[in-house]
N, C-alpha and C positions, 0 to 999 in steps of 0.2 A: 780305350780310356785307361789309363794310369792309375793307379792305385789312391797317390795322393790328390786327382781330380775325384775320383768316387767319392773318398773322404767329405773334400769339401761339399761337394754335390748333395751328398746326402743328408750334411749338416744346416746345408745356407735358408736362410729364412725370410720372407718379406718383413717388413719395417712399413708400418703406416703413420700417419699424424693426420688425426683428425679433429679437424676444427682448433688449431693451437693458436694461441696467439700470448702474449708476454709485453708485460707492460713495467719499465722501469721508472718508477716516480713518475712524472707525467708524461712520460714519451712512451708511446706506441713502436715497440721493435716489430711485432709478429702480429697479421692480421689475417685474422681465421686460416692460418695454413693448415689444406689438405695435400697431403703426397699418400701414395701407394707406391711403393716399391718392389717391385716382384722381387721373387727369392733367384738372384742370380746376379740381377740386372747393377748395371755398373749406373748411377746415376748422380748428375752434376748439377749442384745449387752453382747457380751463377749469379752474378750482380757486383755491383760497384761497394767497392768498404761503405760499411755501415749501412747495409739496405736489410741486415740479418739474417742473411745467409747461416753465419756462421753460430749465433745465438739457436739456430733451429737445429744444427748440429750438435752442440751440446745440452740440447734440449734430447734431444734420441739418448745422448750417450748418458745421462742423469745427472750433467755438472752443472745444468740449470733445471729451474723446475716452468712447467708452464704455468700460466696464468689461470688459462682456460684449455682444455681441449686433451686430450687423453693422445699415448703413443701404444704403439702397439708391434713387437717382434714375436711376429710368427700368429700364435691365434692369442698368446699370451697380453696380457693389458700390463704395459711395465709403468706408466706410470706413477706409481709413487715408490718404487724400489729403487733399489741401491746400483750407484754404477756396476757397483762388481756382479750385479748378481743379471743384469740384462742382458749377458752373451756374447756383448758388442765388443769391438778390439777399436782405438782409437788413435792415430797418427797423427802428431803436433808439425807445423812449421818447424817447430825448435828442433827435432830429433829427439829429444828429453831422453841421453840417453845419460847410463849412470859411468863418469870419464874413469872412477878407481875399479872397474869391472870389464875384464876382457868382453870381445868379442859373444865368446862363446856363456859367458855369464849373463851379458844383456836379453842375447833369445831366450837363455834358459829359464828369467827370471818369474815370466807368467808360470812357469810349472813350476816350478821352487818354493813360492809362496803357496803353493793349493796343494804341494806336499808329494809330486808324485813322484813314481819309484825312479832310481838313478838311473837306471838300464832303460827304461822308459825315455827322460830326457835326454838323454845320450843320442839317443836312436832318432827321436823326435826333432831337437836340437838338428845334427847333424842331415837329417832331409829336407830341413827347412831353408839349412843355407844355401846346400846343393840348388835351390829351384832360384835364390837370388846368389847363383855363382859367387858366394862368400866361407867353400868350403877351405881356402886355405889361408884365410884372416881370421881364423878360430881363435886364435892366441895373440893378437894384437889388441892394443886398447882404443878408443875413441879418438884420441889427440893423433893416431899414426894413422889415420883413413882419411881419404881425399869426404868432400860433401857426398856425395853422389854413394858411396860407401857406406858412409854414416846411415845415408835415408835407406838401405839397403836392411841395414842391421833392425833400424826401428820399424819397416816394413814387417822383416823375418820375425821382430819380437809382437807383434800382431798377429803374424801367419801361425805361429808355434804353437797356438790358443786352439785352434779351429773353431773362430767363433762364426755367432750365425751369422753376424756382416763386419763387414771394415768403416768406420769411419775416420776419413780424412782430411785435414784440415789444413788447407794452401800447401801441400807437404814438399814441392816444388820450388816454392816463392824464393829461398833463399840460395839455390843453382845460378850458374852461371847460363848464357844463352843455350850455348851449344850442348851441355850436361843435362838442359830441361828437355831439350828435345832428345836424347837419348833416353832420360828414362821414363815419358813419355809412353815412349816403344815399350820400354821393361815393362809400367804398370799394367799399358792394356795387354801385352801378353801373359802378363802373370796371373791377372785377374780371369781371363779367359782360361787357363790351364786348372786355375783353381777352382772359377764358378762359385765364387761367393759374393753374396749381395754386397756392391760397394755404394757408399754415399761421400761422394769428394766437392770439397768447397773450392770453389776459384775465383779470380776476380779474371782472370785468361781467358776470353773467347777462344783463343785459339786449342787452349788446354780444352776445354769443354766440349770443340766442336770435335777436335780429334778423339777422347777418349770414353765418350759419354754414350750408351745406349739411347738413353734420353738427356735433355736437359731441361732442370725448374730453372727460370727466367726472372729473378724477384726483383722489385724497385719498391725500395721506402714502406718493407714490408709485408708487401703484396706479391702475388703469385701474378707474375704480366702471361708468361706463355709456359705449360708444357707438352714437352713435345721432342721427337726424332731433332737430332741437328741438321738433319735437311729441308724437313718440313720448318725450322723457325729461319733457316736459311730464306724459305723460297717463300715461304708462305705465315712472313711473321703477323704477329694478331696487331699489332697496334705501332705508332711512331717511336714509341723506345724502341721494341723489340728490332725493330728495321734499323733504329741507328747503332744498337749495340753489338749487333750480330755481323760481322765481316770486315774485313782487312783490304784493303782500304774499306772505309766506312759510306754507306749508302749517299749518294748525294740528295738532297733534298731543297726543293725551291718553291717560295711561299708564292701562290696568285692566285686567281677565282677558276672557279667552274660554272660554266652556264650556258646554257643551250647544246649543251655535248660537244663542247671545246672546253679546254684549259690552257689559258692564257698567262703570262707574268712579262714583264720586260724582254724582250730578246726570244720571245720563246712562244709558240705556240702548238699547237696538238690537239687532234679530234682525240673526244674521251666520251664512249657511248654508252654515260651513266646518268639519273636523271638527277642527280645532286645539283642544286644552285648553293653558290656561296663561296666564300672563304677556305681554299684547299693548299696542300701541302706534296707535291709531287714528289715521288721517290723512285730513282734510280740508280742500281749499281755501277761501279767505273766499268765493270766488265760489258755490260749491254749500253754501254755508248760507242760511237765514233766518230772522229774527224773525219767532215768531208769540203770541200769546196764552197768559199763562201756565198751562201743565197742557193744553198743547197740544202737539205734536211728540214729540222725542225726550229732551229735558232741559230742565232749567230752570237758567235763570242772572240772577243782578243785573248792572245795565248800567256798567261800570267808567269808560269813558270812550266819546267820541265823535268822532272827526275827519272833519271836512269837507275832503277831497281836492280836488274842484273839480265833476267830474261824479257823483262819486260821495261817498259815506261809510264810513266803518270806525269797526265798531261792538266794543268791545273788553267780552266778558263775561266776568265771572268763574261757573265752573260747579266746585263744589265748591271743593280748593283748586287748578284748573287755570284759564286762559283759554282762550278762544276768539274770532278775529278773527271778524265778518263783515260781507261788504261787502253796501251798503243804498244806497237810493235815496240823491243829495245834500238831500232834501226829510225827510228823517225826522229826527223831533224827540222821540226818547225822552228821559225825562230820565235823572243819570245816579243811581244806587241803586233804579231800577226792576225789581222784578220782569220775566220775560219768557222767553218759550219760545221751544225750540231748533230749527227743523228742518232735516236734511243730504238731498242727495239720494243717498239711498242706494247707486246704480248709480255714483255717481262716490267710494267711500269706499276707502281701503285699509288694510291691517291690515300691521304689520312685527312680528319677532321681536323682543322687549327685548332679549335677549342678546346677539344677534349681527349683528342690523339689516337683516337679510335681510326680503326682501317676502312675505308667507303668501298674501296677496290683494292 
């Protein structure tokens, strides 16, 4: 272990919120959030804008206050204290970095203002860039850095702190495709090398599945799922968590359950659960397949077809619902084809229509 992983190791601290919530005039943003954050762990609020994801991160960081409910870094109660004084380091979308100040000014600046010694910055400065390979843009300014650069510098002027966790807010968002997924790679190995508690807001599944130890799950304020990215992968709690968690996104088709079948238009299946009622069937494009019509579990005509690259997404209509399913990149249905349905059954889940809640 490396010197500057000890460091952090030895400094990073849990982050809790308990019982918070935040109320702007008459709108409810934050309802009783509880999180725990262990002292390490890299962990991602996810949710669609304006679910308050991001309200609860500057609630941790002191740029809002909560309504109700107390936060907590380390064993400490920060609560009513001052940003500067909770430990925390904070990374904007924007970069906020300062454009009339090199490089090496922008990391230096948390230590500059708290007064420490030059030889000290110097030294500190300079290992910080080495870990985000920015030791030879020391002396360039912000306007001469590509993005990707930029979120580099405002990274290292967080990391230069050693504080007890990172908080990040969409720091990604304004990347180009292919720059998100490279530094993607940088943050979870930076973060790994470092071992400081991070807390990163997205509205990305994909950001969240890739880089999150765990991920909070919020919709319209509430905490829906937390949990591993595999676990709300396999085993989401309720009908958002299943529609917002995966690429292509869960197919889902409305009919009854009753007698241990579940039935809709085109479609039927033994489901040996004793719910009667109004259900909502969910399965992924990956656990379906095209088979022969008057084969499987429904029939559907072939609506469209996209070639992905390694794969295909095969879009059927099955009464009046769809149904994605991914298919060899080799398959050449055509499209107003008849064609049968099959799900793997063991991978299906059933939610309440009413209340969205998971029955199986």
């Amino acid at each position: 272990m490396n010197d500057r992983h000890t460091v952090a190791l030895q400094h990073s601290k849990s982050v809790s919120l308990r019982n918070v919530s935040k109320v702007f005039g008459d709108t409810r943003v934050l309802h009783n959030l509880s999180l725990d954050v262990k002292a390490g762990e890299f962990l991602v609020l996810l949710g669609e804008s304006g679910c308050g994801k991001t309200t609860a991160l500057r609630i941790v960081a002191g740029l809002e206050s909560a309504t109700q409910g107390t936060v907590h870094v380390g064993e400490r109660d920060v609560t009513q204290q001052l940003p500067r004084d909770r430990d925390v380091a904070m990374v904007f979308q924007s970069y906020a970095l300062y454009p009339h100040k090199t490089v090496f000014e922008n990391i230096a600046y948390p230590l500059i203002v708290r007064k420490r010694p030059k030889d000290e910055i110097e030294a500190a400065v300079r290992d910080v860039a080495a870990s985000v390979h920015l030791e030879d843009m020391l002396l360039r300014y912000p306007r001469q850095l590509s993005g990707g650069q930029r979120q580099r510098v405002a990274l290292a002027r967080a990391i230069v702190r050693r504080p007890a966790a990172f908080l990040m807010d969409e720091p990604l968002s304004n990347l180009d495709a292919k720059l998100r997924g490279h530094m993607r790679a940088e943050l979870k190995h930076m973060q790994h090398e470092l071992d400081i508690t991070t807390i990163y807001v997205t509205h990305d599944q994909i950001e969240a599945m890739t880089l999150a130890h765990r991920v909070a799950l919020i919709d319209k304020g509430v905490l829906q799922q937390l949990d591993t990215p595999a676990r709300i992968y396999s085993d989401p709690a309720n009908l958002f968590v299943a529609g917002f968690i995966g690429s292509p996104p869960m197919n889902f088709l409305r009919g009854n359950l009753a007698n241990n079948r579940f039935g809709t238009e085109g479609l039927a299946l033994n489901a040996d659960i004793g719910y009667q009622g109004a259900a909502t069937l969910g399965v992924r494009p990956e656990e379906c397949a095209l088979v022969a019509a008057g084969e499987g579990i429904g029939l559907g005509r072939i609506y469209s077809v996209e070639l992905i690259g390694d794969h295909s997404l095969v879009t059927l209509n099955v009464g009046e619902q769809q149904v994605v399913v991914k298919v060899s990149n080799m398959f050449s249905g055509e499209i107003g084809a008849e064609v049968g349905l099959r799900v793997n059954v063991e991978r299906v889940y059933f939610f309440d229509q009413q209340t969205g809640g998971r029955i199986r």
